[in-house]
ChimeraX commands (.cxc) that place a marker at each C-alpha (Angstrom):
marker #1 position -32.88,-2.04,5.14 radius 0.5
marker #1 position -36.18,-3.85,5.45 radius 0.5
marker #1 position -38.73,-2.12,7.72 radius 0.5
marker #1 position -36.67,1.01,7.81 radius 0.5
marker #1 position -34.06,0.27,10.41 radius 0.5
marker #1 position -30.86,2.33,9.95 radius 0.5
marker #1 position -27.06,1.79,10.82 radius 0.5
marker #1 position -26.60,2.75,14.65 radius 0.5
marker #1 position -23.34,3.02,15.16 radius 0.5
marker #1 position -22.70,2.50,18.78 radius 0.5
marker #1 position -25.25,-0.85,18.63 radius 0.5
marker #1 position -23.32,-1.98,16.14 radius 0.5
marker #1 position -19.84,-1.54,17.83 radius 0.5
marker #1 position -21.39,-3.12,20.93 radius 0.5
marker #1 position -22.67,-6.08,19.20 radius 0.5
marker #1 position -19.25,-6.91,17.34 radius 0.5
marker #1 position -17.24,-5.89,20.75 radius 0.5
marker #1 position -19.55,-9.00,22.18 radius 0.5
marker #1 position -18.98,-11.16,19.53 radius 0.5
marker #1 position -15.40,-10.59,19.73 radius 0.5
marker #1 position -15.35,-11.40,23.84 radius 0.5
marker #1 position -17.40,-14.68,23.40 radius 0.5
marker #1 position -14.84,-15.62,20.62 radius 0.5
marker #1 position -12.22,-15.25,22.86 radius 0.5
marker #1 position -11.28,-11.47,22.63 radius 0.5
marker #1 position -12.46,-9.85,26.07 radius 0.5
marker #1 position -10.99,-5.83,25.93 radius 0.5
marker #1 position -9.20,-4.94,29.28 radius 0.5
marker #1 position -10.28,-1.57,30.81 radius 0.5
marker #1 position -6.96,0.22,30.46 radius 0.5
marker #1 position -6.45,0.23,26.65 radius 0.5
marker #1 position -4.17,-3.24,26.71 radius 0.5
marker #1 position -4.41,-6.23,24.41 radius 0.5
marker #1 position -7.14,-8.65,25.17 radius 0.5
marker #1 position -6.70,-11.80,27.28 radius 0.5
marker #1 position -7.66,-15.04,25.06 radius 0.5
marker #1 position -9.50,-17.74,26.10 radius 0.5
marker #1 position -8.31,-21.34,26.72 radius 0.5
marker #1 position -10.78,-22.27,23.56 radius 0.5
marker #1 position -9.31,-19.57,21.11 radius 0.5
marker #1 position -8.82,-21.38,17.89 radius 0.5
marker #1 position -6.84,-20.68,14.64 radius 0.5
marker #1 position -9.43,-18.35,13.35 radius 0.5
marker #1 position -11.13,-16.31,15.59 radius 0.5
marker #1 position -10.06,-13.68,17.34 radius 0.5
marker #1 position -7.08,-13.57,19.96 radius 0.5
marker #1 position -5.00,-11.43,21.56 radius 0.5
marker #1 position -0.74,-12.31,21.56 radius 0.5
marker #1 position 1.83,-12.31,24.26 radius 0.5
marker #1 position 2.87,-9.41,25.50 radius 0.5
marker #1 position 6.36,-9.97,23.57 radius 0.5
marker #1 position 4.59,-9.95,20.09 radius 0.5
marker #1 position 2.74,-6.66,21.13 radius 0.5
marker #1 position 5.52,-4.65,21.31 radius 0.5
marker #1 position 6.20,-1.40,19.15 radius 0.5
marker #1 position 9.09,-2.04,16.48 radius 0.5
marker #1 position 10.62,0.70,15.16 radius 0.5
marker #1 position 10.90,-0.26,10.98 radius 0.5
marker #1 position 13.35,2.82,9.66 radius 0.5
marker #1 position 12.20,5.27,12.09 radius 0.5
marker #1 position 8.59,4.77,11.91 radius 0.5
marker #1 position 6.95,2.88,15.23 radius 0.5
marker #1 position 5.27,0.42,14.34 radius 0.5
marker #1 position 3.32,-2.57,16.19 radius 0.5
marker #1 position 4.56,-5.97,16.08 radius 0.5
marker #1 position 2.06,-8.38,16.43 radius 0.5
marker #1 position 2.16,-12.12,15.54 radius 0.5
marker #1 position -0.82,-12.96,13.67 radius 0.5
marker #1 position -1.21,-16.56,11.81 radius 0.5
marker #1 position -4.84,-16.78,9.91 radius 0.5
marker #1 position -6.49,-15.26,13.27 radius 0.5
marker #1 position -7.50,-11.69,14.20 radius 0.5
marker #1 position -6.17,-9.71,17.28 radius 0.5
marker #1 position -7.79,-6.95,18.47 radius 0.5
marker #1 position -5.11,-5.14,20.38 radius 0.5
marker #1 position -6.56,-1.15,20.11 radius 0.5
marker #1 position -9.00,0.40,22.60 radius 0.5
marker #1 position -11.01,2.30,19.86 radius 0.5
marker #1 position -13.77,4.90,20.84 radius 0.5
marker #1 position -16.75,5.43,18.99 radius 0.5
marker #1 position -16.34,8.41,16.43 radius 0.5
marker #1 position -13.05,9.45,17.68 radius 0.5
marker #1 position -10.57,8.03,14.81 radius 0.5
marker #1 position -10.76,10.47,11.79 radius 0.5
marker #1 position -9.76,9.59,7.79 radius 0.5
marker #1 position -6.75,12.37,6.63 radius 0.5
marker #1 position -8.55,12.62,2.61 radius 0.5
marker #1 position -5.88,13.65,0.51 radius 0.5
marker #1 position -8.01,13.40,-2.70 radius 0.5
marker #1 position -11.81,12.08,-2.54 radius 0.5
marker #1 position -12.33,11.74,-6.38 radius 0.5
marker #1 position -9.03,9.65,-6.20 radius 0.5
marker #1 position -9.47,7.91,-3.60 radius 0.5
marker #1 position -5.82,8.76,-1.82 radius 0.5
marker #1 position -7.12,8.49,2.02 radius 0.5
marker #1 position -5.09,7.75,4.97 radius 0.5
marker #1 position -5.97,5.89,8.18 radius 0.5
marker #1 position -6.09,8.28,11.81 radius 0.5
marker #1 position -2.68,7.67,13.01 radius 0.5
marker #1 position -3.53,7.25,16.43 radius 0.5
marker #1 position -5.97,4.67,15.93 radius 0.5
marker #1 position -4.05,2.91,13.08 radius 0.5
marker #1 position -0.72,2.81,13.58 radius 0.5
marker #1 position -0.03,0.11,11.75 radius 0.5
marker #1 position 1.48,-3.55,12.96 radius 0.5
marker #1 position 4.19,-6.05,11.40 radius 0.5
marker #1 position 3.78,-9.79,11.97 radius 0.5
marker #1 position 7.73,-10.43,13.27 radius 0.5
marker #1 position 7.49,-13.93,12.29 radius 0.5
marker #1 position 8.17,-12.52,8.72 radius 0.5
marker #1 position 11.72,-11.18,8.14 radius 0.5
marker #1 position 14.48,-10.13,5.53 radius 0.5
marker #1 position 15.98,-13.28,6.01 radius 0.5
marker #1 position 13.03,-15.52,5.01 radius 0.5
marker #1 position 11.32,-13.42,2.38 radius 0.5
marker #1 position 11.63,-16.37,-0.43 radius 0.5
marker #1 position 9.54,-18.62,2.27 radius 0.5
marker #1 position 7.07,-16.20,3.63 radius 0.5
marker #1 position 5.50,-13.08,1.89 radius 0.5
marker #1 position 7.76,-14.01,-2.02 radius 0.5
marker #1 position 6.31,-17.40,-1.59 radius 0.5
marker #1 position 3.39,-17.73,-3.94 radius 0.5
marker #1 position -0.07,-18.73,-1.63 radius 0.5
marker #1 position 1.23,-16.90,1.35 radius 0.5
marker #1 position -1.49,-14.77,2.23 radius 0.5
marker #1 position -4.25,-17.88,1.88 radius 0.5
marker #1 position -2.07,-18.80,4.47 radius 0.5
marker #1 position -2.45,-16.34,7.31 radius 0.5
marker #1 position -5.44,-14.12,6.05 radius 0.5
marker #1 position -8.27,-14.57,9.12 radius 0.5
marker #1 position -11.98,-15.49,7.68 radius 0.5
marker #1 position -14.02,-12.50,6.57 radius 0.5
marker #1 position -16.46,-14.10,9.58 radius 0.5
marker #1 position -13.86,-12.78,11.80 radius 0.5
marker #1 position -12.80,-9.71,10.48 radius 0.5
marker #1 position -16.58,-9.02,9.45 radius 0.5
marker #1 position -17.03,-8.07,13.02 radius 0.5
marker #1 position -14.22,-6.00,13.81 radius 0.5
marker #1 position -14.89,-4.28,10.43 radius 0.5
marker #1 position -18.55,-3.44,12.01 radius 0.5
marker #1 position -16.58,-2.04,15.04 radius 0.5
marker #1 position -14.07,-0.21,13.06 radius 0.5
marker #1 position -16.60,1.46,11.20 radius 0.5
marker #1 position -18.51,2.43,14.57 radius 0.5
marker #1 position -14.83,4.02,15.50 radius 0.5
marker #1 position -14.28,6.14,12.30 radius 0.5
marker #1 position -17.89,7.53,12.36 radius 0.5
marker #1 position -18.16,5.66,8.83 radius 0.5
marker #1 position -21.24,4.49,7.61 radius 0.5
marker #1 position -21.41,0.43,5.86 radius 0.5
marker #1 position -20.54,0.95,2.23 radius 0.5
marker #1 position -19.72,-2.07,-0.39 radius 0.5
marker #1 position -17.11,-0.30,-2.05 radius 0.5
marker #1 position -15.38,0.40,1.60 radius 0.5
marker #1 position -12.31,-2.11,2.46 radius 0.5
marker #1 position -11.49,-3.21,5.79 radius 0.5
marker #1 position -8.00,-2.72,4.79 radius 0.5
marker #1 position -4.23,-3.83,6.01 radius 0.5
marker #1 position -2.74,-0.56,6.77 radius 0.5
marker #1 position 0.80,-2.76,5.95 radius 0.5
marker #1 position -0.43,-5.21,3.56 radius 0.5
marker #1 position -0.12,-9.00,4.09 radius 0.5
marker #1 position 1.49,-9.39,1.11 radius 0.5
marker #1 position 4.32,-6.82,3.09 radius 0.5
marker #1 position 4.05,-8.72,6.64 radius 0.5
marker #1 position 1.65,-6.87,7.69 radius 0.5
marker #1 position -0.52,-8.45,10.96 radius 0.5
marker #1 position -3.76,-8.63,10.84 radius 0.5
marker #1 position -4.90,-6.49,13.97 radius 0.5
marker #1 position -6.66,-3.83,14.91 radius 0.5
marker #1 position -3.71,-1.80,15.07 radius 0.5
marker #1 position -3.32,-2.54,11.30 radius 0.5
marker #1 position -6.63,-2.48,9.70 radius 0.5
marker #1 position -8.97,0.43,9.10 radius 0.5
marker #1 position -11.80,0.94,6.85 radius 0.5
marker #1 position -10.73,2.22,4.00 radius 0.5
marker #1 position -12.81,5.06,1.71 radius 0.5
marker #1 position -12.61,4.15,-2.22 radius 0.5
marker #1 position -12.22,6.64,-5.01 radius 0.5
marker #1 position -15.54,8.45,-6.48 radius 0.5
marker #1 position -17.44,6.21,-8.35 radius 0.5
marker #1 position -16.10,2.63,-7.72 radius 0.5
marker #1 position -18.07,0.01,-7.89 radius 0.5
marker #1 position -16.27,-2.62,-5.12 radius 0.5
marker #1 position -13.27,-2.78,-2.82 radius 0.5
marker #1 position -10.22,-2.48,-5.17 radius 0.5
marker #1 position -8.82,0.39,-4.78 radius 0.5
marker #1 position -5.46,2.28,-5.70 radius 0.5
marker #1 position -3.89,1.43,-2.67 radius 0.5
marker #1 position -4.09,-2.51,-4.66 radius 0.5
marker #1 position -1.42,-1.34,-7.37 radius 0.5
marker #1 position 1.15,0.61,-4.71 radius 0.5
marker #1 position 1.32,-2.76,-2.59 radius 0.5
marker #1 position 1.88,-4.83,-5.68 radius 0.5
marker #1 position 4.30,-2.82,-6.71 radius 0.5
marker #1 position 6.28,-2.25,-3.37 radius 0.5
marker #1 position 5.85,-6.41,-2.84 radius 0.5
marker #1 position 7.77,-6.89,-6.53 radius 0.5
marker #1 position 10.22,-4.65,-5.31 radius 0.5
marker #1 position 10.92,-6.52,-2.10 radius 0.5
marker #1 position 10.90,-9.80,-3.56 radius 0.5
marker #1 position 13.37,-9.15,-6.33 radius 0.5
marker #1 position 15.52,-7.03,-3.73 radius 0.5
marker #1 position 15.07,-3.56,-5.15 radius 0.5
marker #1 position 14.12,-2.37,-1.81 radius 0.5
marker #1 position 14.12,-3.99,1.95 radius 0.5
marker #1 position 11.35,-4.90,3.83 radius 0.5
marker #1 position 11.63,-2.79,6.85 radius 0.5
marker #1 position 12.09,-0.01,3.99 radius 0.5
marker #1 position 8.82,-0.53,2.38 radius 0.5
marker #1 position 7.17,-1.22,6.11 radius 0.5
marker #1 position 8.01,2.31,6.85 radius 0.5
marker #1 position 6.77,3.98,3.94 radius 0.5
marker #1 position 3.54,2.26,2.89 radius 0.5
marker #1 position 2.31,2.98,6.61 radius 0.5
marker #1 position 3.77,6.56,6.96 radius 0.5
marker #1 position 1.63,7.23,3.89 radius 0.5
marker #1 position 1.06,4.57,1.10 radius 0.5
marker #1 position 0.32,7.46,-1.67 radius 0.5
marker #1 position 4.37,8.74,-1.12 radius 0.5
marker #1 position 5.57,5.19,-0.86 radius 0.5
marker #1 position 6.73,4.49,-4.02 radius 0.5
marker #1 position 8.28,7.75,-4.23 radius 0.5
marker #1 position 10.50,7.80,-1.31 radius 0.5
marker #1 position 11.57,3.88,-2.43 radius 0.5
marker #1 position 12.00,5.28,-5.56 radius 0.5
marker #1 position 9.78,2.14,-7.58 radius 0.5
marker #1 position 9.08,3.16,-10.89 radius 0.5
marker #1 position 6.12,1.37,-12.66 radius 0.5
marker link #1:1,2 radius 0.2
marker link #1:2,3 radius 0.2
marker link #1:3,4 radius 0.2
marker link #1:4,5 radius 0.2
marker link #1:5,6 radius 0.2
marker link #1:6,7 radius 0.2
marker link #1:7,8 radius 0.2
marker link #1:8,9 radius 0.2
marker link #1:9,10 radius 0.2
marker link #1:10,11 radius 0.2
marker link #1:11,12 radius 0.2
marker link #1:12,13 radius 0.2
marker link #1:13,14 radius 0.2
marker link #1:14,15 radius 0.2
marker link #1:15,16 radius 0.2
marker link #1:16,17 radius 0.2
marker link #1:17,18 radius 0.2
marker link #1:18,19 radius 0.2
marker link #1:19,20 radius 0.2
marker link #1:20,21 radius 0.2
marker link #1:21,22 radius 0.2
marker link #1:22,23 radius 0.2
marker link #1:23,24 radius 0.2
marker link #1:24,25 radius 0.2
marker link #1:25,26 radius 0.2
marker link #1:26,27 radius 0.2
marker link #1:27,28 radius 0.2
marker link #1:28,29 radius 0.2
marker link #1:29,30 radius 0.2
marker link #1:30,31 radius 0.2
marker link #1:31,32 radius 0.2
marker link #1:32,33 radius 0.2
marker link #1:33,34 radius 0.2
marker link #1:34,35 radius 0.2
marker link #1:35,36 radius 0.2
marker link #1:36,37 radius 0.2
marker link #1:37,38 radius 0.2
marker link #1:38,39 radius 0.2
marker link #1:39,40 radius 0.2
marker link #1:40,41 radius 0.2
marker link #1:41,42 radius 0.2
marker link #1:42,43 radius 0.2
marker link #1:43,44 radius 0.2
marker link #1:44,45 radius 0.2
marker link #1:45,46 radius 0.2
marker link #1:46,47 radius 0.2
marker link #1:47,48 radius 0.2
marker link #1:48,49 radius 0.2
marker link #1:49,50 radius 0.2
marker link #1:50,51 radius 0.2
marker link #1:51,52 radius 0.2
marker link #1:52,53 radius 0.2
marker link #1:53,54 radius 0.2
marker link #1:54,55 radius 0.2
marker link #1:55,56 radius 0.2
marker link #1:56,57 radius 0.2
marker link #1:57,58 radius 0.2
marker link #1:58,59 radius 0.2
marker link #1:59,60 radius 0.2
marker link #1:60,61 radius 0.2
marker link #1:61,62 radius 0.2
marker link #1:62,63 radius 0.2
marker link #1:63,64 radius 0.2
marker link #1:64,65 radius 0.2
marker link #1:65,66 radius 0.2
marker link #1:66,67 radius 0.2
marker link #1:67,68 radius 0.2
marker link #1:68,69 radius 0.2
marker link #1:69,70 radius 0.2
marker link #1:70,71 radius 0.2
marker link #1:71,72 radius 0.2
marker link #1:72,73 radius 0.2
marker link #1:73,74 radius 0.2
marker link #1:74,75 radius 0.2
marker link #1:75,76 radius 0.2
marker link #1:76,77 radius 0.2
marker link #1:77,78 radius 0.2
marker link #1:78,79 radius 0.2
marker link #1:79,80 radius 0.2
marker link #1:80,81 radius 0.2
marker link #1:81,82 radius 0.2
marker link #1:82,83 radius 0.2
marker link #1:83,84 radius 0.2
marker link #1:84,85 radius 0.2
marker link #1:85,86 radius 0.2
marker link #1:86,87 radius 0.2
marker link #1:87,88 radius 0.2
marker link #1:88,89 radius 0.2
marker link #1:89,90 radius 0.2
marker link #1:90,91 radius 0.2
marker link #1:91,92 radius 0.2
marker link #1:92,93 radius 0.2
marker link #1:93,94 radius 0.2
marker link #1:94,95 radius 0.2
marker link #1:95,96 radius 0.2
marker link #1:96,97 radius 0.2
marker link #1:97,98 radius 0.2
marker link #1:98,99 radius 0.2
marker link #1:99,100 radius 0.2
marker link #1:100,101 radius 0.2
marker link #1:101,102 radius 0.2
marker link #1:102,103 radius 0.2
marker link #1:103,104 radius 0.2
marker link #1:104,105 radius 0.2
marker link #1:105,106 radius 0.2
marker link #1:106,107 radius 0.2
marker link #1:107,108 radius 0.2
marker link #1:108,109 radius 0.2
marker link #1:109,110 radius 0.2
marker link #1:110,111 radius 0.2
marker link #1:111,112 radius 0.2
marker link #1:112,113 radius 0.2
marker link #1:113,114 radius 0.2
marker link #1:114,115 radius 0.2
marker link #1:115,116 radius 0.2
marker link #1:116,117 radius 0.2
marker link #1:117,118 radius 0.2
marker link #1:118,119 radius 0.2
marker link #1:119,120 radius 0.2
marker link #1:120,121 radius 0.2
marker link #1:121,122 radius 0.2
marker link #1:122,123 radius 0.2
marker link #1:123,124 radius 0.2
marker link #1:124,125 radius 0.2
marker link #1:125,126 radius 0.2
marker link #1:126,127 radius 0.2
marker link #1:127,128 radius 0.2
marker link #1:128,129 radius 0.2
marker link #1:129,130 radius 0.2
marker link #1:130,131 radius 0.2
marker link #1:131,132 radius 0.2
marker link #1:132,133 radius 0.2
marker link #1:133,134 radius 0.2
marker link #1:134,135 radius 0.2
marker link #1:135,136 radius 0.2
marker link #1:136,137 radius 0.2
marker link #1:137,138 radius 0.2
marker link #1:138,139 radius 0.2
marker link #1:139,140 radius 0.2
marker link #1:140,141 radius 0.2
marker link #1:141,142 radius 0.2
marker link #1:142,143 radius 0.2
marker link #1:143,144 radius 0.2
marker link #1:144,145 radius 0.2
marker link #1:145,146 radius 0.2
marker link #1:146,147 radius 0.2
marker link #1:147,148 radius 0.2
marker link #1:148,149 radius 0.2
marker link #1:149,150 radius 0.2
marker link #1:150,151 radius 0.2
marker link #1:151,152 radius 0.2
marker link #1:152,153 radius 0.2
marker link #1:153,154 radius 0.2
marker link #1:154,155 radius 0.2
marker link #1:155,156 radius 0.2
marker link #1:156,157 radius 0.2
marker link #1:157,158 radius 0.2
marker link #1:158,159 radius 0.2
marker link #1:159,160 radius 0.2
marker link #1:160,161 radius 0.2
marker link #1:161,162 radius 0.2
marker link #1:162,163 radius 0.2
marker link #1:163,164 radius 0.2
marker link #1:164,165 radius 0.2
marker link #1:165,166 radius 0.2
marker link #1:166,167 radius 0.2
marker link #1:167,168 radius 0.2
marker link #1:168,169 radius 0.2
marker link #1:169,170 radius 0.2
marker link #1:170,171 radius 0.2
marker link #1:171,172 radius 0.2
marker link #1:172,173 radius 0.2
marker link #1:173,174 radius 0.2
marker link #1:174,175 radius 0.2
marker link #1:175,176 radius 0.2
marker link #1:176,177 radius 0.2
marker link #1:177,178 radius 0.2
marker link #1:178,179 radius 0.2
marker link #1:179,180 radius 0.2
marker link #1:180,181 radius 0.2
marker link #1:181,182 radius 0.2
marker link #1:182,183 radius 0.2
marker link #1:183,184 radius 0.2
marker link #1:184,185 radius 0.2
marker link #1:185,186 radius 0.2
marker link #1:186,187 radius 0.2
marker link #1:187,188 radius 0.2
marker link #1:188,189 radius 0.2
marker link #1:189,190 radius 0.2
marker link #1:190,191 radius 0.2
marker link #1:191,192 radius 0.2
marker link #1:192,193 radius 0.2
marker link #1:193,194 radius 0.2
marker link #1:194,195 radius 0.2
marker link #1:195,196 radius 0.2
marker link #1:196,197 radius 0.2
marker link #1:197,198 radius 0.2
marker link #1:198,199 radius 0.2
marker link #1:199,200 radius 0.2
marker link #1:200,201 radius 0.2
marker link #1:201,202 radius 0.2
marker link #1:202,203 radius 0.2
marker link #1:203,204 radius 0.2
marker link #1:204,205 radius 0.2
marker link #1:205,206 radius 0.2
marker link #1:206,207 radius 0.2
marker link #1:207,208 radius 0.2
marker link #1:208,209 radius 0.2
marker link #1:209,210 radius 0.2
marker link #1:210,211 radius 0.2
marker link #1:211,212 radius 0.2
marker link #1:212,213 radius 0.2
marker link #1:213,214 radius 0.2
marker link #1:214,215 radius 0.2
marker link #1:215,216 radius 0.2
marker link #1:216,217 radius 0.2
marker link #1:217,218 radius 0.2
marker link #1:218,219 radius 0.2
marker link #1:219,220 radius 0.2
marker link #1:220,221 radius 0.2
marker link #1:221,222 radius 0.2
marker link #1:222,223 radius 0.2
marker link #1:223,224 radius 0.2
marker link #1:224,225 radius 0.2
marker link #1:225,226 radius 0.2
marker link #1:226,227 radius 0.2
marker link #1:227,228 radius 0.2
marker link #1:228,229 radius 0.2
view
């Protein structure tokens, strides 16, 4: 960085928590979803209704269930350096998220029944993906939370892909470590949701299904739905 300044990890978190409250995103003090503003748009960040916060159970795994349409909602009370990365393989790059800080969250709008017009429809992610200006800042936030320092070749990632109905909250994105020696964000967690998202479309495998496994751990998941490449 020009004239030696250095990534501080707790000034950073502060300044994207700010951001984040004058967009509309103010954190309450017990842990809860924030309250949105009357001017929260389409793109910045929110919070939803109590009713699309609740925990859904998807095959036995609890996960969030947050309505999210092209805006962010930061709906986790994360503390600086407290979430912690489960590394399964560095050099490979098979890494999992801190359970307790990601969790992982399902948009309910998206369901078995209307997989040809939602997640199989081609363009559906364009659709409800938030701007990287918005997600830029909980990413800086995230980072602050996982004791990780900025790196271009780390992914502020969908713990339950988009492409699988995933929401995009805070509950359901973490930074995500590459393997050794990439060069940008794609990653092998890329080919396992591809997969898994073929399988659901052409009915191999339901969506709750793959919602359970890809967040319980997306390097098993196409094991235990038994998707053979």
């Amino acid at each position: 960085m020009p004239g030696g300044t250095t990534f501080d990890p707790k000034t950073a978190a502060a300044v994207a928590l700010a951001v984040m409250a004058l967009a509309g995103c103010t954190a309450s003090p017990n842990g809860a979803a924030p309250e949105p503003s009357p001017s929260t748009g389409p793109t910045t960040a929110s919070s939803a209704p109590a009713a699309q916060r609740q925990s859904s159970t998807a095959g036995g795994t609890r996960l969030r269930s947050v309505h999210t349409s092209a805006i962010m909602v930061d709906d986790m009370k994360l503390q600086l350096d407290r979430c912690h990365e489960r590394t399964l393989d560095a050099a490979q790059g098979l890494v999992l998220p801190d359970r307790a800080c990601t969790p992982g969250a399902i948009d309910p709008a998206v369901t078995q029944a209307d997989i040809n017009q939602t997640i199989c429809k081609s363009g559906y992610t364009a659709t409800v993906r938030p701007s990287a200006y918005v997600t830029g800042k909980a990413k800086t936030a995230s980072l602050a939370a996982y004791g990780t320092r900025p790196s271009p070749t780390i992914e502020y990632d969908h713990l339950v892909s988009l492409e699988l109905g995933g929401a995009s909250s805070t509950s359901n994105l973490w930074p995500e470590a590459n393997h050794a020696g990439a060069k940008g964000t794609t990653n092998p967690k890329d080919t396992v949701e591809n997969a898994i998202h073929k399988a659901v479309c052409s009915k191999q495998v339901t969506l709750s299904a793959a919602q359970k496994a890809i967040a319980t751990n997306w390097t098993t998941a196409e094991t235990v739905l038994h998707i053979i490449r």
